[in-house]
C-alpha positions as CSV (number, residue, x, y, z in Angstrom):
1,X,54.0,-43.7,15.1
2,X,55.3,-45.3,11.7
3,X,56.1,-43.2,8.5
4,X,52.5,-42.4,6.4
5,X,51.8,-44.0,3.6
6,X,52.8,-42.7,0.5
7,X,50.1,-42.1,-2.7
8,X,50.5,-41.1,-5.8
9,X,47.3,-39.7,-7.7
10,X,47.5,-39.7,-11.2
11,X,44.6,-37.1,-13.1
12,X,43.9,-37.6,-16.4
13,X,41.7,-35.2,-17.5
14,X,42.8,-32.6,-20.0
15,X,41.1,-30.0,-18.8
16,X,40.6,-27.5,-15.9
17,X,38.5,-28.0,-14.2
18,X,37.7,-31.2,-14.1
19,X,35.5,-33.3,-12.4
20,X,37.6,-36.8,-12.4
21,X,40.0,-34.1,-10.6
22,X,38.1,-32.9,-8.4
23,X,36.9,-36.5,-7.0
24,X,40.7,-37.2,-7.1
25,X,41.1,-34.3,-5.2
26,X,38.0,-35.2,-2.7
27,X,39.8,-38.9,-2.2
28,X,43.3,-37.5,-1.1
29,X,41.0,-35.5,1.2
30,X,39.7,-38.6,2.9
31,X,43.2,-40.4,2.9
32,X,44.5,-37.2,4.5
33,X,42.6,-38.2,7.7
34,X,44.4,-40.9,8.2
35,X,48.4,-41.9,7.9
36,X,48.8,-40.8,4.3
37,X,50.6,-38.9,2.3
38,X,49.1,-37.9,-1.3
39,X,50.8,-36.3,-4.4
40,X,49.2,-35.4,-7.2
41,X,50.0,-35.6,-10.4
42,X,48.8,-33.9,-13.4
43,X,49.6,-35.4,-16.7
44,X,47.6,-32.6,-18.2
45,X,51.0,-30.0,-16.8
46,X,53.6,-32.3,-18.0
47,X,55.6,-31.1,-20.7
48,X,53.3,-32.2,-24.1
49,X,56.4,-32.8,-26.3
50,X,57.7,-34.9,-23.9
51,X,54.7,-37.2,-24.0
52,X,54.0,-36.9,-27.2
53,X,58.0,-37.9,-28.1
54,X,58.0,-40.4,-25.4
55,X,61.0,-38.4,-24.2
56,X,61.1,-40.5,-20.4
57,X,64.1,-38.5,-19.3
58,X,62.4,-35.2,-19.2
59,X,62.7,-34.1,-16.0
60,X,59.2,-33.3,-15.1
61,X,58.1,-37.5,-16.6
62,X,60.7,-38.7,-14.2
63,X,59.8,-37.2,-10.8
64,X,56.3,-38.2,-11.8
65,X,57.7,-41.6,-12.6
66,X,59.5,-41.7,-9.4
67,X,56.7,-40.4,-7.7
68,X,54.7,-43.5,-8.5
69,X,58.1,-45.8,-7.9
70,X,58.2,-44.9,-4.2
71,X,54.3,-44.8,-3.5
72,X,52.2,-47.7,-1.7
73,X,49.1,-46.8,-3.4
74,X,48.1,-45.0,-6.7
75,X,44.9,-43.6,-7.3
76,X,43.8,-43.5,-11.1
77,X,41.3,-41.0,-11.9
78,X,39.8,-39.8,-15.6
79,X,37.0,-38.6,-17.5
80,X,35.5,-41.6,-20.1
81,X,35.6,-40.3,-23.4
82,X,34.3,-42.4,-26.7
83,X,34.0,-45.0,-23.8
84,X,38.1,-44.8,-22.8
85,X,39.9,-43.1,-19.8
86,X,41.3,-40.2,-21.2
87,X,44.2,-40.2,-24.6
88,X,46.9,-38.2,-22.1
89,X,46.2,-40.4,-19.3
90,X,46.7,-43.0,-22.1
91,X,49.7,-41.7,-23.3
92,X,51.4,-41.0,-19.9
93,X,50.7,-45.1,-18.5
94,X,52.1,-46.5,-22.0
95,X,55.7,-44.8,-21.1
96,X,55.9,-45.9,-17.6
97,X,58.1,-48.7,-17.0
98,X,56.5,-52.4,-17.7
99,X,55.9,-53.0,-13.8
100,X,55.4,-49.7,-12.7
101,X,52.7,-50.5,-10.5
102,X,54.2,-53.8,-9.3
103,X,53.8,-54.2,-5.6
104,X,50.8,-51.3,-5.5
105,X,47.2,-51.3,-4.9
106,X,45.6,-48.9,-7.0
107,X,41.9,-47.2,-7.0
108,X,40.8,-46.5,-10.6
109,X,38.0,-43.7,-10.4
110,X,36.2,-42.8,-13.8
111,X,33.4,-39.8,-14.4
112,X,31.4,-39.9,-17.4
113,X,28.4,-38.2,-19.0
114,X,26.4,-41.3,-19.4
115,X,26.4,-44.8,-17.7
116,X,26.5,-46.0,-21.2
117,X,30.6,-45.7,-20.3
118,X,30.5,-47.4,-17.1
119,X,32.3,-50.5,-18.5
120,X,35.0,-48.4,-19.5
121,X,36.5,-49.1,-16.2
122,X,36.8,-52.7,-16.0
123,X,37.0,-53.1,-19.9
124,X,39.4,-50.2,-21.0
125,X,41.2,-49.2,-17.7
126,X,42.0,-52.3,-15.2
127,X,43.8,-54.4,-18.2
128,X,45.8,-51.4,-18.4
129,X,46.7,-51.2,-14.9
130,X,47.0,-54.8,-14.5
131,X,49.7,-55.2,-17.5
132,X,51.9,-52.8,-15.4
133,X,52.0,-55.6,-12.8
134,X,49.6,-54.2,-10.0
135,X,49.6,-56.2,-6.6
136,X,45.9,-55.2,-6.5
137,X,43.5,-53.2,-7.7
138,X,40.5,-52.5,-5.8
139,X,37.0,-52.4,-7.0
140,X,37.0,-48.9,-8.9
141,X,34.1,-46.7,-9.1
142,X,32.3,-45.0,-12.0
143,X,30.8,-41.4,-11.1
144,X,28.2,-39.7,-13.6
145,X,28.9,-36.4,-14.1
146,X,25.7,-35.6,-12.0
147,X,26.5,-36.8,-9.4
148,X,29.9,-34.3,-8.7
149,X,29.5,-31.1,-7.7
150,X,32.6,-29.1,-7.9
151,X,34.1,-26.8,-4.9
152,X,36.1,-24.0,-5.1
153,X,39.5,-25.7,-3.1
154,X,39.1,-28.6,-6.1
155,X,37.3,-31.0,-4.5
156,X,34.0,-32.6,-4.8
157,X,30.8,-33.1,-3.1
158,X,28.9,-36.5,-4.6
159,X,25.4,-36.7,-4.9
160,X,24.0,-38.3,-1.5
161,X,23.2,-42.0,-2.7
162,X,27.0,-42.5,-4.2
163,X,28.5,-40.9,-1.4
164,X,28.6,-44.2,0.6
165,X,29.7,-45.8,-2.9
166,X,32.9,-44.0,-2.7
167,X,33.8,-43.9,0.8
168,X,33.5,-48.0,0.4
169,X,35.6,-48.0,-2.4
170,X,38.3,-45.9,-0.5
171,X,38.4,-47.9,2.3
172,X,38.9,-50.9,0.5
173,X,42.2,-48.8,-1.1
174,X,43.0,-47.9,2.5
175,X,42.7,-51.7,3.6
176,X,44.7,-53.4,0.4
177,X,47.8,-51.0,1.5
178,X,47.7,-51.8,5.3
179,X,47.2,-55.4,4.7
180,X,50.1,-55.6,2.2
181,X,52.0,-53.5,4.4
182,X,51.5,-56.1,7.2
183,X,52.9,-59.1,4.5
């Protein structure tokens, strides 16, 4: 059997808890049945004055960095707030490297209070990821708040019609890193 595959998933949601975190959190679930291997990573723990100073040698900012250097995939998840991903999630992706997603496939997942927001992923998000040089980035999902019900391990059960939503769009981030892995 080959090595797993390695995933980074970034949260972006200041607070705890957190529903974008906990459908993070259900999505490493789902990979964990198969050959992967997930890390998470919580800007909302990294040191503020480090982000806040852009101070990239910190300690903490560079394992995270590396973290997303040596992974296949990265998984992008965030509330929407004034119809953006969140300003620390913000913050963190404007002091990685310029290509710091080069050679990745990446899953954006958003949660919102309104699908007045929904564009926020393909209108604020994607350009973002795709200016730090993604190989691909799968078709993201936006999940209203409704529709996630937080458990106590952190994880989420989705409402029964989006369900099927997000198990598609994980399989799609499951099939973008085997077929690059295969080029």
């Amino acid at each position: 059997m080959s090595d797993p595959f390695t995933i980074a998933i970034i949260t972006g949601s200041p607070t705890v808890p957190s529903r974008s975190a906990a459908v993070a959190r259900l999505a490493e679930l789902k990979l964990g049945q198969g050959a992967f291997r997930a890390r998470t990573i919580q800007v909302r723990d990294l040191p503020a004055s480090a982000l806040l100073h852009a101070q990239t040698d910190a300690p903490e900012f560079v394992s995270a960095r590396d973290l997303i250097e040596k992974a296949d995939g990265v998984i992008v998840a965030s509330p929407v707030y004034k119809a953006s991903y969140s300003g620390v999630l913000k913050t963190f992706l404007d002091l990685l490297p310029q290509f710091a997603l080069r050679g990745k496939v990446v899953l954006p997942l958003l949660t919102g209070g309104t699908l007045a927001h929904v564009l926020a992923l393909d209108y604020a998000l994607r350009p973002v990821l795709q200016s730090l040089d993604a190989r691909l980035i799968v078709p993201g999902l936006f999940l209203l708040d409704a529709w996630v019900t937080k458990q106590d391990d952190g994880s989420a059960v989705l409402a029964e019609d989006v369900a099927p939503r997000f198990d598609a769009a994980v399989r799609a981030f499951v099939d973008g890193i085997r077929c690059f892995s295969e080029a």
